[in-house]
Backbone as numpy.savetxt, mean C-alpha at the origin, in Angstrom:
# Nx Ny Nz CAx CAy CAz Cx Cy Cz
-8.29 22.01 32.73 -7.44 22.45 31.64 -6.61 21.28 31.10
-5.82 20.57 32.06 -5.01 19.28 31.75 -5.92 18.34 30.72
-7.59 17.77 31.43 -8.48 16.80 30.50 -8.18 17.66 29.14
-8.37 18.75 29.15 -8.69 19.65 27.54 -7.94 19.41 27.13
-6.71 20.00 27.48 -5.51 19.30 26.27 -5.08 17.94 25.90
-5.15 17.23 26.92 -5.52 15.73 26.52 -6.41 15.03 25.55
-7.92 15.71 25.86 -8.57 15.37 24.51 -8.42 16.37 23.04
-7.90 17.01 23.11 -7.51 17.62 21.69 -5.90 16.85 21.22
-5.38 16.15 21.97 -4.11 15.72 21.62 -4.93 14.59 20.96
-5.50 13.82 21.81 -6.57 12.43 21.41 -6.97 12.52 20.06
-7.87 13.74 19.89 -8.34 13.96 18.97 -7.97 14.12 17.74
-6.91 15.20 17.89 -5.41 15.05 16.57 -4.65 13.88 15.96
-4.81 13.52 16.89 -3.94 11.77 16.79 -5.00 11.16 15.73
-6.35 10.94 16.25 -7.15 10.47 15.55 -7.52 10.78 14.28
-7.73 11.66 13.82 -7.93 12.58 12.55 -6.63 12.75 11.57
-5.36 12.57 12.11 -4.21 12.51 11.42 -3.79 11.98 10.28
-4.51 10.63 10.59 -4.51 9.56 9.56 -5.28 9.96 7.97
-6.55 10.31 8.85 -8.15 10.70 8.13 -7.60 11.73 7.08
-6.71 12.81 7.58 -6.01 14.05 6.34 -5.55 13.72 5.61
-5.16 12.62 4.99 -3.79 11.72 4.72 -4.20 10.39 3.65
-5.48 10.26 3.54 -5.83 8.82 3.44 -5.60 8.45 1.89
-5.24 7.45 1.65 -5.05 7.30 0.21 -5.97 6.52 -0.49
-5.70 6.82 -1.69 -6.91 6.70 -2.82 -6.27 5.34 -3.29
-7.48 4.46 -2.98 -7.72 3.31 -3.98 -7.60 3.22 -5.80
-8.56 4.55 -5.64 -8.73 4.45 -7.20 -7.35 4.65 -8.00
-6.55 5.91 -7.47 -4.91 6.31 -7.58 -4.47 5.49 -7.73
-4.92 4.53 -6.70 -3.63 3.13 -7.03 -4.10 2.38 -8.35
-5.16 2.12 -8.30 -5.55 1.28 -9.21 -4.52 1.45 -10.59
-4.96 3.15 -10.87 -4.17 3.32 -11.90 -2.84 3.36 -12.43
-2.29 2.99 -11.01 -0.64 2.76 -10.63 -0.30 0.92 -11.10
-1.37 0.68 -11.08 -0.75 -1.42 -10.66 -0.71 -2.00 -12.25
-0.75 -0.73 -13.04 -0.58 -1.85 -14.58 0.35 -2.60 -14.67
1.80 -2.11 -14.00 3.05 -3.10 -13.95 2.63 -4.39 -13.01
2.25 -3.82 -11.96 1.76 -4.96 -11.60 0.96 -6.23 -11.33
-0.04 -6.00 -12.25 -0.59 -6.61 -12.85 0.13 -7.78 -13.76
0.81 -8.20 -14.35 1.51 -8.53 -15.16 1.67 -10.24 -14.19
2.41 -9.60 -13.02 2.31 -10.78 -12.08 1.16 -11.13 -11.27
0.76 -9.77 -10.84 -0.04 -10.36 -9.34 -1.61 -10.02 -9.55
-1.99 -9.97 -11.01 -3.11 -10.04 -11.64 -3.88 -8.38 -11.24
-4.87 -8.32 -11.96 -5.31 -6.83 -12.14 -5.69 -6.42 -11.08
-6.62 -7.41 -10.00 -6.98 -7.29 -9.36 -6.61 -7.87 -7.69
-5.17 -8.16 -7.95 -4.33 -8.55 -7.05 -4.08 -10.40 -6.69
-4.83 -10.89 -7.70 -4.86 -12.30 -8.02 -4.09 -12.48 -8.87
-2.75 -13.31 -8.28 -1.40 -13.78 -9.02 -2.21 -14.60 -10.27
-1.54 -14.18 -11.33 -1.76 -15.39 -12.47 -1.10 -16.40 -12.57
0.27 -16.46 -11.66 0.63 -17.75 -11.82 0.88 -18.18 -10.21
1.01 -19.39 -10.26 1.02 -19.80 -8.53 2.44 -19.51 -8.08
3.18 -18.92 -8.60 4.68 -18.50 -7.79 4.59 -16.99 -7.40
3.91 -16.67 -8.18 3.48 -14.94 -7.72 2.13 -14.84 -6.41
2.78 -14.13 -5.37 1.91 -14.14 -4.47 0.83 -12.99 -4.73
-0.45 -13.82 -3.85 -1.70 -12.34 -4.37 -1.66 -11.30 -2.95
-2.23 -10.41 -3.81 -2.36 -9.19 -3.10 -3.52 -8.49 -2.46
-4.43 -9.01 -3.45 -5.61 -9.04 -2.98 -6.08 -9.03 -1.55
-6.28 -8.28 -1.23 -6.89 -8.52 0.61 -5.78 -8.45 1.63
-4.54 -8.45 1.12 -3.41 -8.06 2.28 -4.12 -7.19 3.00
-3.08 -6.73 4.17 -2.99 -5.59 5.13 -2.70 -4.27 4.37
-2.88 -3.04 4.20 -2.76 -1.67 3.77 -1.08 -1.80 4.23
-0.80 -1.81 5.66 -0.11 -1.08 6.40 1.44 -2.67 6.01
0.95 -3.87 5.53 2.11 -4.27 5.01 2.34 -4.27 3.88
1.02 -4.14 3.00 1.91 -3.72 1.69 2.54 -2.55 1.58
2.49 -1.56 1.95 3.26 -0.53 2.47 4.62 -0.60 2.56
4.81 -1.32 3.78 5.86 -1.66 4.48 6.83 -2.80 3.20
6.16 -3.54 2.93 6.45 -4.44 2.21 7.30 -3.92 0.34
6.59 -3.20 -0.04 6.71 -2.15 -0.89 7.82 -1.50 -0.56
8.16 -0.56 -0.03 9.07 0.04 0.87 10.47 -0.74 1.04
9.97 -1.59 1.37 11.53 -2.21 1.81 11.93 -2.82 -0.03
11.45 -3.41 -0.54 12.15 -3.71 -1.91 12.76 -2.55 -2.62
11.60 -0.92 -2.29 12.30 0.38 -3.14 13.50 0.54 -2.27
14.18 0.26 -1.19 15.44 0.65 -0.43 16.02 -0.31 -0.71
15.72 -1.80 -0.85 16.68 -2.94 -0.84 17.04 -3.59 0.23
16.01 -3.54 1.32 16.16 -4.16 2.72 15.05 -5.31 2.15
14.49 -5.08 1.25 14.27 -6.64 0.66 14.69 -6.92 -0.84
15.37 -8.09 -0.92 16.07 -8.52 -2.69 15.01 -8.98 -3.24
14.63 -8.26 -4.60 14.28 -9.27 -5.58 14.24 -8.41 -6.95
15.19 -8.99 -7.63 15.24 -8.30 -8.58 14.47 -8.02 -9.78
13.31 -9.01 -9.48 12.36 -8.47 -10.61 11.20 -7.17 -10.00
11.16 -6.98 -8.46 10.71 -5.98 -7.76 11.01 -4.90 -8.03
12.65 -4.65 -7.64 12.90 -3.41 -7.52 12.78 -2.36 -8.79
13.05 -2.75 -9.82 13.32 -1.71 -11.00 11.31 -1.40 -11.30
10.31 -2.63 -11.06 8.67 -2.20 -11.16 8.67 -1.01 -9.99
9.14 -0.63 -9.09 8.48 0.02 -7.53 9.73 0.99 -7.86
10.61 1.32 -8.29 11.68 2.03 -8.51 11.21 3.66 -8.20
10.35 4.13 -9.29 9.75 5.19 -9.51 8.87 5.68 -8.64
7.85 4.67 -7.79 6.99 5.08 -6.95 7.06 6.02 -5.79
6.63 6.98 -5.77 6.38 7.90 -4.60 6.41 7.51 -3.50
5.70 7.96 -2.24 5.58 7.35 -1.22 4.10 7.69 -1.16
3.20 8.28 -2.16 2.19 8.83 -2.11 1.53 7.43 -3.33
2.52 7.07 -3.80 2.01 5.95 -5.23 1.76 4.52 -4.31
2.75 4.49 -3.29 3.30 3.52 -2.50 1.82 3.08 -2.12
1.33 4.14 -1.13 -0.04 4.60 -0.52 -0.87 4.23 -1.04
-1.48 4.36 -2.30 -2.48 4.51 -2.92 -2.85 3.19 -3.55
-1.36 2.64 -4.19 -1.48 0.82 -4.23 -1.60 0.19 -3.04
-1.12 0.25 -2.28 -1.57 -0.62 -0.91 -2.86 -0.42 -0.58
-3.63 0.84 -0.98 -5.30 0.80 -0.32 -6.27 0.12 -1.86
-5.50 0.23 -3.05 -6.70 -0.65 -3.54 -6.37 -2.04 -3.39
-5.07 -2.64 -3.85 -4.99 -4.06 -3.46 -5.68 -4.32 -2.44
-5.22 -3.77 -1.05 -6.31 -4.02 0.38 -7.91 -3.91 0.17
-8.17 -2.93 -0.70 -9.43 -2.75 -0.62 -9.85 -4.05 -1.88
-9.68 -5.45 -2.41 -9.68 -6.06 -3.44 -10.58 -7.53 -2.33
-11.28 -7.90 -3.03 -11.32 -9.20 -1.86 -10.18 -10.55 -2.26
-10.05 -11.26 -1.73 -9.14 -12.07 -1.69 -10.03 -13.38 -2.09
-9.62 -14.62 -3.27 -10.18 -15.65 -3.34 -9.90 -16.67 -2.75
């Protein structure tokens, strides 16, 4: 009985994510602002803007996140990410990630 509930806890854990997963394409249609800097396809157009292209999901996320609270400064950030959901948040971090990197 103990293994059983153990692997259905396992199992939940695993699949949690899977209910949840965010859309690339969503984002895509989210990054027109950002585009501007960090190119359409997550390739900065200029060399002071960092690319995005091929990051981690789980730090642009994070990364994202902290500029909409202000545990990171930059003021040309915050007022672009202002509006974003936590579902918009999501959805840009999986297409940038999903972008290859040059």
């Amino acid at each position: 009985m103990r293994n059983l509930a153990i692997s259905i806890a396992i199992m939940m854990l695993g699949t949690a994510g899977a209910a949840h997963a965010a859309d690339p394409e969503a984002g895509k249609a989210k990054t027109i602002t950002c585009a501007a800097c960090h190119g359409q396809t997550g390739i900065a157009v200029q060399p002071i803007y960092p690319n995005l292209a091929g990051q981690k999901e789980q730090y642009l996320v994070a990364a994202i996140k902290a500029y909409k609270s202000g545990d990171r400064k930059n003021p040309m950030m915050q007022p672009m990410i202002a509006a974003l959901s936590d579902e918009d948040i999501a959805n840009i971090a999986a297409y940038f990630a999903s972008q290859a990197c040059q």
